[in-house]
Every structure is written in structure tokens, then in C-alpha cells.
N, C-alpha and C positions, 0 to 999 in steps of 0.2 A: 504494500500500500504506500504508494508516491503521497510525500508532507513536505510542504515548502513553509516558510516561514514568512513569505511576503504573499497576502493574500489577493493578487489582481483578479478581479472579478471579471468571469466569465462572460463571453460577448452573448451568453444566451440570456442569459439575467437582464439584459436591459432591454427585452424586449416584453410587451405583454403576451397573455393567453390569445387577447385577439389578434396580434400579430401571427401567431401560429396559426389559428386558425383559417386569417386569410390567406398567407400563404400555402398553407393546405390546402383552400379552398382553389385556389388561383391555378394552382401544381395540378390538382385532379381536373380543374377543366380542360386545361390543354391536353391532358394524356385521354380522355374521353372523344376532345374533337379529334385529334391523331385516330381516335379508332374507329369512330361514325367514318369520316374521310377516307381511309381505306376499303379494301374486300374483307371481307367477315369471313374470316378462316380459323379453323383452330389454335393455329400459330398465335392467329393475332389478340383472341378471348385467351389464351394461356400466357400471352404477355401483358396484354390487360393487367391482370389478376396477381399476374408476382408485380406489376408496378403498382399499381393501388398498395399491397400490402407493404413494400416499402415504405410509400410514402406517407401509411397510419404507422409503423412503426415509430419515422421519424418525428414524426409529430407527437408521436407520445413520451418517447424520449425526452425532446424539447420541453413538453410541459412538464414531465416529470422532474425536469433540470432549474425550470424555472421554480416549478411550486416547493420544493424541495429548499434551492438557497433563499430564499425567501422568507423561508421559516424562524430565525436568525437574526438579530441586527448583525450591519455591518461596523458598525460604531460600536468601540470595547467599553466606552461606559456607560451604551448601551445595554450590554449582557449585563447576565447576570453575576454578581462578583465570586458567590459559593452558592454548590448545588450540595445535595444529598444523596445517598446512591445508596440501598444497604448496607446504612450504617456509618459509613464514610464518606467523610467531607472533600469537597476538592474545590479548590481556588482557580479561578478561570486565568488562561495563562496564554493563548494566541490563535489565533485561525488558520485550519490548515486545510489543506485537499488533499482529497482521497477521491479515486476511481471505484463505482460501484457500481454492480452488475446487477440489471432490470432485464425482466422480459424481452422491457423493446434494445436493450445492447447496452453497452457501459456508459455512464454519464460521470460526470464530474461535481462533485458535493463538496462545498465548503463550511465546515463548521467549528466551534470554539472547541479549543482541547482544554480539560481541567484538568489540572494538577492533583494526587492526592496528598492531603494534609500528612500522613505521615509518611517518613522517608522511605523509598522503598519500591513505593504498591506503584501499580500499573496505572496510568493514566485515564482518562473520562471522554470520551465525542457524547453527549447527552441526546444530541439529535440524532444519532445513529441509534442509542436505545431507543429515543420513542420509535424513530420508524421500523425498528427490527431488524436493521441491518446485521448480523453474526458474521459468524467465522468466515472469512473467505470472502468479506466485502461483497455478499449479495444480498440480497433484501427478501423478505420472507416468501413473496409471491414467488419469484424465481428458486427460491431454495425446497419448498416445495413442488413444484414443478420437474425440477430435478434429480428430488426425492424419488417421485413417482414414478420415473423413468426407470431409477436403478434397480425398483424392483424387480425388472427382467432384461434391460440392457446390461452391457458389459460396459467396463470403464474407456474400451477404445470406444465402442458405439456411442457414448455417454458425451464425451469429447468429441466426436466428429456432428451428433445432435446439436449440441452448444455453440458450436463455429458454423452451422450453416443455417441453423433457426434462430439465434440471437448474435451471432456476431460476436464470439467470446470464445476465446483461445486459452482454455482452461491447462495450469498442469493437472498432474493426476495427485500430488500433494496439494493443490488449491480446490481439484476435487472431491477429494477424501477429507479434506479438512470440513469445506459444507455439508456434506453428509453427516459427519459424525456431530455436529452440532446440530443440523435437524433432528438428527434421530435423538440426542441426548433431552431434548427439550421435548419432543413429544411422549416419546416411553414414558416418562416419569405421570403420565394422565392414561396410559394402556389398563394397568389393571382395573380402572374404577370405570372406565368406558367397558372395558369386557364385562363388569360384573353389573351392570345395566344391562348390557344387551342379552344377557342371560334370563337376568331377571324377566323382562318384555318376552322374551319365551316360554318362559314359567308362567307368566300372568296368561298370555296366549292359549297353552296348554291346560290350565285351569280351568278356563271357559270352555275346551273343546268336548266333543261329545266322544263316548264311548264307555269301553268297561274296565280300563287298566287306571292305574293312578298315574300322574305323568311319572317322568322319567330322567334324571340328572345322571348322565353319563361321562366318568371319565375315562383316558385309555393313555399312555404314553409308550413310548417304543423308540429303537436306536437307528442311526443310519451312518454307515461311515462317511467321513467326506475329505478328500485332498489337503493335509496341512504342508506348509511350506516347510521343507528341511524334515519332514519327521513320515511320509508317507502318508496312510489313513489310518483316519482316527474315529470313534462313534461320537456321534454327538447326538441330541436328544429330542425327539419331537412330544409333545401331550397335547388331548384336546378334550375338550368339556363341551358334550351336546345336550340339546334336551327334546326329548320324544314326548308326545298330545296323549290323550288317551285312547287313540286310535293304534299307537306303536310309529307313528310318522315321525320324524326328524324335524323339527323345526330351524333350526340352526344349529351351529357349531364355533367357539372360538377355540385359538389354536397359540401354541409356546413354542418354543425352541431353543435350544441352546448349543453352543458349540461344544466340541469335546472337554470334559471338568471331569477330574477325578471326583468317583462316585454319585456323577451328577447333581451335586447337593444345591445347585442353583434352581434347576428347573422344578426338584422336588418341593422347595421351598414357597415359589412363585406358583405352581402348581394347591400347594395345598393352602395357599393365601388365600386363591382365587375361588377355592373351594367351599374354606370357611365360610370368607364373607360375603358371599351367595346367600349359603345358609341362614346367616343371621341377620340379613338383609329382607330376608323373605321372610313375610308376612303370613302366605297361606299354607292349608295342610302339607306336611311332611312329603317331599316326594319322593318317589323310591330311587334309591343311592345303585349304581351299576358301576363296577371297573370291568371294564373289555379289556384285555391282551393276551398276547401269548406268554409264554412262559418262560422267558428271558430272567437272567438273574436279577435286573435293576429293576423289573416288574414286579418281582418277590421280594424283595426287598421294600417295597416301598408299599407295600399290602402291608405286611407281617410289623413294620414299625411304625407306620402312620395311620394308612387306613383303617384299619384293624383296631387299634388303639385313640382316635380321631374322638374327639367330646363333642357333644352336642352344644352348638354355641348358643342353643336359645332356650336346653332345659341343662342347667347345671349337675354335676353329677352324674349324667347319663352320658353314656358313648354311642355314635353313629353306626346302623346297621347296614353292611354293604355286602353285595352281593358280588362274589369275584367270577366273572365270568369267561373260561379259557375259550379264545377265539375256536367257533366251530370250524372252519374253513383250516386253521392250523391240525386241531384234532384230526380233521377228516385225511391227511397229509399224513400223518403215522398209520392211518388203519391202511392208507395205499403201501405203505411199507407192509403190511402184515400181508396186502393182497401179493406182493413181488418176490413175498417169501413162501408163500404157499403156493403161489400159482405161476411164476413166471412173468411172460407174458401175457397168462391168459388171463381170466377171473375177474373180469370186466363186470359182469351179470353178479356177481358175489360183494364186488365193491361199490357196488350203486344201493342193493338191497341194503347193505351195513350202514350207507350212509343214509340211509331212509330210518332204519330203527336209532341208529344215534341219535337222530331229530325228533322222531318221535313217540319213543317207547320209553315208558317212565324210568325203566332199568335197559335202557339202550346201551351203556358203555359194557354192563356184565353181561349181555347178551351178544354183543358185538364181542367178546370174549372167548364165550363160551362155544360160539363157532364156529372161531376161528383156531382153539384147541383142540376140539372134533374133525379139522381136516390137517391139523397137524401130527394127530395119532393116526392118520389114514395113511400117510405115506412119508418118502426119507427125501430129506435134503442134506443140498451141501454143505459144509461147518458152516461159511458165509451168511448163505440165507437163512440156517439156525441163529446166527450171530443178530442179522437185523431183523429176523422176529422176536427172536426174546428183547431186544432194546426197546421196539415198537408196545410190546405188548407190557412190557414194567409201566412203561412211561404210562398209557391209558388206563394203567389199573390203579398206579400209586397217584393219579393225578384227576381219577373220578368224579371226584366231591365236589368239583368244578365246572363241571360235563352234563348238568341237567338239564337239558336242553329243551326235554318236552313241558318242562316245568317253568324255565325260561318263557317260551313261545306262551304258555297260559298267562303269567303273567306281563305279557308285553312287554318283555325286557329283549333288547338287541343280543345278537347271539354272534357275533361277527365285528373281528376289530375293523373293518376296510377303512372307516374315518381315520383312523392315528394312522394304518399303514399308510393310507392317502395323504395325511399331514407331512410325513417323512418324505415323500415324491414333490408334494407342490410347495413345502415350506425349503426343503435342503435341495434335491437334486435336481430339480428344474433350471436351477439358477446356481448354486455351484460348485456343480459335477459336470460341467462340458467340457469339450477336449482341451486338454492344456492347462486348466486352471489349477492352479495352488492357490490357498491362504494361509494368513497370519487370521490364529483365534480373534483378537480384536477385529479387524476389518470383517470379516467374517460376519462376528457379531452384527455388526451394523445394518446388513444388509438384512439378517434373520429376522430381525428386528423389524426390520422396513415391512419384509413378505408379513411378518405377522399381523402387522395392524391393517393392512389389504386384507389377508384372507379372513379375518374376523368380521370387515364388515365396518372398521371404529375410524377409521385412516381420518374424514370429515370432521368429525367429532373431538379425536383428541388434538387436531391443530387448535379446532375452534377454544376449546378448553384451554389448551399452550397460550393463543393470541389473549385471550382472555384475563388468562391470571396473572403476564407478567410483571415486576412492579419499576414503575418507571421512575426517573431521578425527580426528585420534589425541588421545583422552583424555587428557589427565595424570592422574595417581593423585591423590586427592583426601587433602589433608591439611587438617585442623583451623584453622582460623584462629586467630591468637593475637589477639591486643588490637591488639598494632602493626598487624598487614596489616589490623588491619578498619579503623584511623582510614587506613591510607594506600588502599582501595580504595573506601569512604567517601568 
């Protein structure tokens, strides 16, 4: 950011709004009669159409240039002598320029820099607070703008975006710098936005007709993804939906994190969100569901939290949750047991198995007991002895989980495909394509970014961010005498 100490004011400032105007006005008549005056060909409506857009760019530039230095005296005892900022005072100290990046392309803003009162701390622009300009000297419109982008561009695509739609020749540390201050400022409003938009589903499903109680589901699960210098690594998807009393899906918000030993970020963020849901909510009890398969971080986070989980609106009392082992996973071992008994055949045996899994009250000890009856019929090889017995531990020591026809009665989801689908459109959509490495921070940023998209909150937590910043508190401006002008002088 370019700061000069001599503040010569820009030849755009000494013009009005209506000067822009006219000249806009002026500009677009001649480029209209240039196109009446010719043949009417595609060429000439698609030259049209990027010249018009120029020339609203410009002009908004312009006025954004004017209205902007404007804001400001240019006379220093005119300003204000000390502002307030959280907490810290700062003594007004000179007018600089700084290049800032809008929509319509970089403009030039002049305003008073303050000093802060104690030795040390970083410096004050006060007009750059109020209008939101951050990191990387762009202003909030464009910084969201380009938020939204990186949800599914790449950082070349992001940069060659920026240099032919606004005329800004970004590095990729002046792009990552904006990023990570949007995202810093909006996260911090993600969970109380997800735990509304939950809510608005709960209340939705409450209303709705049928015979199940609704349904609060959670589900989390891993996925590796490309770290720089270190190979791959898991990192963590979870999602919290809520089913009507039909068994419908009304919505779904979604978490993620990058690889952390023992995941203890998402676990924590996960059962924040979970809580205060619960004690958020007003109406009857709805019934508690965890979907996954049975990964260790999945058991783990049943056996010490859920499991153990208090009810936040009757004291005393712990949360009753139903752990329910993904059917679609389950059905995946009993094809092992068909591969070991049958080869390639047993096609008609593995459809029927997975019909009684679904819905035979005692499906999983029946699906057992069948498939030990064609294993006393005939001999296999040690191998296929090897992944039947593995298959058939796993379905019997992990039953308790497998209710499936009990499930289905009462309208609980029986199938992780949400969290596995969080794990594809939160991580691998965006960064698992060829080539790509990260660093866990950078990383971060962007999971961050896909999260508040696929929740649905992206509108909401800006609005909430614009909302609640706190801006530097004016002093009331008094007159300079002679003394304060030789001691600010």
C-alpha cells in the first residue's frame, strides 16, 4: 500500500457527481449513435455491450473516488484531533494515499492516518474502518465477491478472474491475505447462523404431518487430502440434518476441518452446535440419530461424548441417541461373506440378505445364520475362510447397531450418504485436483469458505459480520487554537 506524505489531491475530486454523470451521459450517446449508424451484426451488439460496460465501470469508479475522498476534511484542523478505536486512542498525525480495490478496478483514497497513543501499536486510517476496507486494501463488496469465487476457483483462475473482470493484478500473497481476513471475520457469526437455520427446520418439521417424531441427525467421517511436504493426510467432514415426520430431509448444515490430531476441533465445534440446538429449542424432544460407519474417530466420539452428552434443558439427565451403523457400509461386508461363499456367483443370495437386513427384526442373526449353513455345505480356500470369518465377526460383534427394521418404523435415516457427500463437496471437489498441495492453514480457509455455501448461511453471516463491526468513535471536533496547531505541527 503506496503512502506519500504530501497529500495532492486527486484530479477526480474536483469534479462533481454531475460531472460524471454527464460525461457518462455524453460517452454513451456517441457509442449508441456509432451503432444505430452502422449494420446491426453480432460483432457490433457484442461491442456494444463490453463498451457500455466499461464505460459504467468507469463511472463508478469515479464516483466511488469522489464520494469516498470526500468523506474527510482536507484541512488538519479540520479533523478530528483523537479518535477511539477498541480501546485505544490515536492522535491524528497526516494524510496519506492508499490504492484500493473496488469492483469497478483500483481507485485512489486519501485519508488521515492516526497515530496510536502508546508507543509501539500499529497505526489508524479511521475511514478505511468505517468503509471496511481489510486486508489487502479491498473493500468489503469486492472481498466478498472474491470470497465466493474461491469456493470453486483455483488461485490461478482467481487471478486471471480479477485482471480481466476488474482490472486488478492480484499477487497470490495479496490474495490469500483477502481471503483469510474475509473468512476470519465471517466464521466467527457460522455457528449461531447454522444453529438458526436448524432451528427453522425443527420448527418446519414440527408443523409437518405424519407419524414419526422429527429427527436431528448427526454423522461425521474422514477424507484424506494432499498436504504440502507431508503426502495425505485425513481431515474431517460432520453434518447435522433434520428429517419432518414424514422421514424427508429438510436440510442439512455441514463442518470440516483439516487434518488435527485426534480431530478435537471438529469434535468440539460439532458438539457446540449440537448443544445449543438443543437448548435453543423450544418444542418437544426430537429424536437424537448419529449415522456413520465405523471408523475409529466415529467411536470415539459416541463412547465419550454422545453417549455421555447432558441434556441442556433438563438438568441431571443425559441425551438418548441412537447410533446408527450406515446400512449401505453393513451391506458391503455381507458382499464379502457372499465372495466367500460363492465366488462369483451368489448374486440371488446377496440381494435376498440384503432385503432381510432391512427388514427382518432379527435381520443381522439371520443374515448369519445363512450364511453359516452354506459354509458347513462346502470347502474353501484359507483366503476366502480368512474374509469370511472377518466379515462375519464384524456383523455379529457390531449388531446392536444394525436395527434396521426398527430404524425404518421409526423414521430414522439408515444410511450415512449426507456426511459421505459432505467429505466429496466440502474436501474433494475443491482440493483434490491434479496437482494440488496444501498448507493446513490455507487449506482451512477455503473449508471454511465451502462450509458457509453449503449450509445455506454465506448471506446471513456477512450481513451479521457488516452489522456488528465497531467503528472508531468520533471526538466532537473543536476549533484549533494557535497553541494545538504549533504542537500538532
Amino acid at each position: 500500500m503506496a503512502q506519500s506524505t504530501q497529500p495532492p489531491a486527486p484530479a477526480a475530486r474536483d469534479h462533481s457527481p454531475a460531472d460524471v454523470f454527464d460525461r457518462l451521459r455524453d460517452q454513451a450517446e456517441q457509442r449508441l449513435r456509432q451503432f444505430r449508424a452502422g449494420p446491426i451484426t453480432p460483432l457490433a451488439a457484442y461491442t456494444l455491450e463490453k463498451d457500455l460496460r466499461a464505460l459504467l465501470d468507469t463511472a463508478g469508479r469515479d464516483l466511488l473516488q469522489q464520494v469516498f475522498n470526500r468523506l474527510e476534511p482536507d484541512a488538519k484542523d479540520q479533523a478530528d484531533a483523537k479518535v477511539r478505536y477498541r480501546g485505544q486512542t490515536y492522535r491524528r498525525n497526516k494524510k496519506t494515499r492508499a490504492s484500493v480495490a473496488t469492483c469497478f478496478g483500483p481507485l485512489t483514497l486519501w485519508s488521515w492516518l492516526y497515530l496510536a497513543a502508546e508507543d509501539g501499536e500499529p497505526g489508524l486510517h479511521p475511514l478505511h474502518v468505517r468503509l471496511g476496507i481489510g486486508a489487502g486494501g479491498a473493500t468489503t463488496a469486492l472481498a466478498e465477491r472474491v470470497a465466493r469465487r474461491a469456493v470453486d476457483d483455483s488461485q490461478r483462475q482467481l487471478r486471471q478472474w480479477l485482471a480481466a473482470e476488474h482490472g486488478l493484478r492480484w499477487s497470490n500473497d495479496r490474495l490469500r491475505r483477502v481471503l483469510a481476513d474475509f473468512r476470519r471475520t465471517a466464521v466467527a457469526f457460522r455457528a449461531e447462523a447454522q444453529q438458526d437455520r436448524l432451528l427453522s427446520w425443527l420448527e418446519q418439521a414440527e408443523r409437518s404431518r405424519g407419524r414419526h417424531r422429527p429427527v436431528l441427525a448427526a454423522g461425521r467421517d474422514g477424507v484424506m487430502v494432499p498436504i504440502r511436504g507431508q503426502q495425505f493426510q485425513e481431515a474431517s467432514a460432520a453434518t447435522v440434518s433434520v428429517y419432518d415426520r414424514r422421514g424427508r430431509r429438510l436440510g442439512t448444515v455441514y463442518l470440516g476441518q483439516m487434518p488435527q490430531a485426534r480431530q478435537t476441533a471438529l469434535t468440539d465445534e460439532l458438539t457446540a452446535l449440537v448443544t445449543e440446538v438443543l437448548r435453543r429449542w423450544p418444542g418437544g424432544p426430537p429424536r437424537l440419530v448419529y449415522v456413520t460407519d465405523k471408523g475409529q474417530a466415529q467411536t470415539d466420539y459416541y463412547r465419550r461424548v454422545l453417549r455421555r452428552m447432558a441434556d441442556p434443558r433438563r438438568p441431571g439427565r443425559r441425551l438418548v441417541w441412537e447410533w446408527v451403523l450406515d446400512y449401505f457400509h453393513v451391506c458391503g461386508y455381507v458382499g464379502q461373506l457372499r465372495e466367500a461363499l460363492f465366488g462369483a456367483g451368489g448374486q440371488r443370495w446377496l440381494l435376498r440378505m440384503r432385503q432381510w437386513l432391512q427388514r427382518r427384526r432379527q435381520g443381522v442373526p439371520q443374515v448369519l445364520r445363512s450364511a453359516m449353513q452354506h459354509r458347513l455345505r462346502q470347502k474353501r480356500s484359507r483366503a476366502a475362510r480368512a474374509a469370511f470369518w472377518k466379515a462375519y465377526r464384524y456383523l455379529r460383534r457390531h449388531r446392536r447397531w444394525m436395527d434396521y427394521a426398527r430404524y425404518r418404523r421409526l423414521g430414522v435415516p439408515i444410511g450415512s450418504g449426507v456426511t459421505e457427500a459432505a467429505c466429496k463437496t466440502v474436501f474433494t471437489q475443491r482440493l483434490k485436483r491434479s496437482g494440488m498441495r496444501w498448507h493446513k492453514e490455507s487449506g482451512q480457509v477455503i473449508v471454511d469458505l465451502r462450509v458457509l455455501q453449503l449450509s445455506g448461511i454465506w448471506d446471513e453471516v456477512v450481513r451479521r459480520d457488516l452489522q456488528s463491526r465497531v467503528l472508531p468513535e468520533r471526538g466532537s471536533h473543536q476549533p484549533a487554537t494557535q497553541r494545538t496547531r504549533r504542537k500538532t505541527a
